[in-house]
C-alpha positions, 0 to 999 in steps of 0.5 A: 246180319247186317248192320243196323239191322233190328236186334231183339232180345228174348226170354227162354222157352216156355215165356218166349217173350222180347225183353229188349232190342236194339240194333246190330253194330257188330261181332267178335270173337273175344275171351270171356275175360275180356268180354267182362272187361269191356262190357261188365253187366252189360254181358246180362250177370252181375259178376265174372263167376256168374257169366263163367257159369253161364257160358258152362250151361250151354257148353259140353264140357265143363270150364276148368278155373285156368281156361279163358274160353273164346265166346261170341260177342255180339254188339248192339247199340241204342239198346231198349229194354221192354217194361212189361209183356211184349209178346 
C-alpha cells in the first residue's frame, strides 16, 4: 500500500459490510503486548486477554500464557467509523 492510500474496514462474511476507514500511514511488526501498549482499544477489543483470544482464532497453533507473539500493525489515521449499512 501506499501512504495515504484509502484504508476501509469491513465486517466478515456473510455481512461483508465497510464499517469505517481511513487512510493508510504505515506497518509494523510489533508484539502483542506492545500493540496493546501503544493502541489499547484502538486494536478493536476491550482488554488485553480479548485481543490474545482474538489473535488465537486465526493462528494454527495455540498461544502459550509466556508467549508474546509478533502481529502485523497496520496504522491508519483520520479514522471514520459508518453509523449504519454502507454496503
Amino acid at each position: 500500500m501506499t501512504l495515504g492510500e484509502p484504508f476501509f474496514f469491513k465486517t466478515h462474511y456473510p455481512d461483508n459490510r465497510v464499517v469505517g476507514g481511513g487512510f493508510y500511514s504505515g506497518f509494523a511488526q510489533l508484539p502483542i503486548s506492545t500493540a496493546w501498549e501503544l493502541f489499547a482499544e484502538a486494536n478493536g477489543v476491550n482488554s488485553p486477554e480479548r485481543m490474545r483470544a482474538r489473535v488465537g482464532q486465526y493462528r494454527r497453533v495455540p498461544i502459550q500464557p509466556d508467549e508474546d507473539p509478533v502481529i502485523g500493525c497496520v496504522f491508519v489515521r483520520d479514522v471514520a467509523s459508518s453509523p449504519g449499512r454502507v454496503g
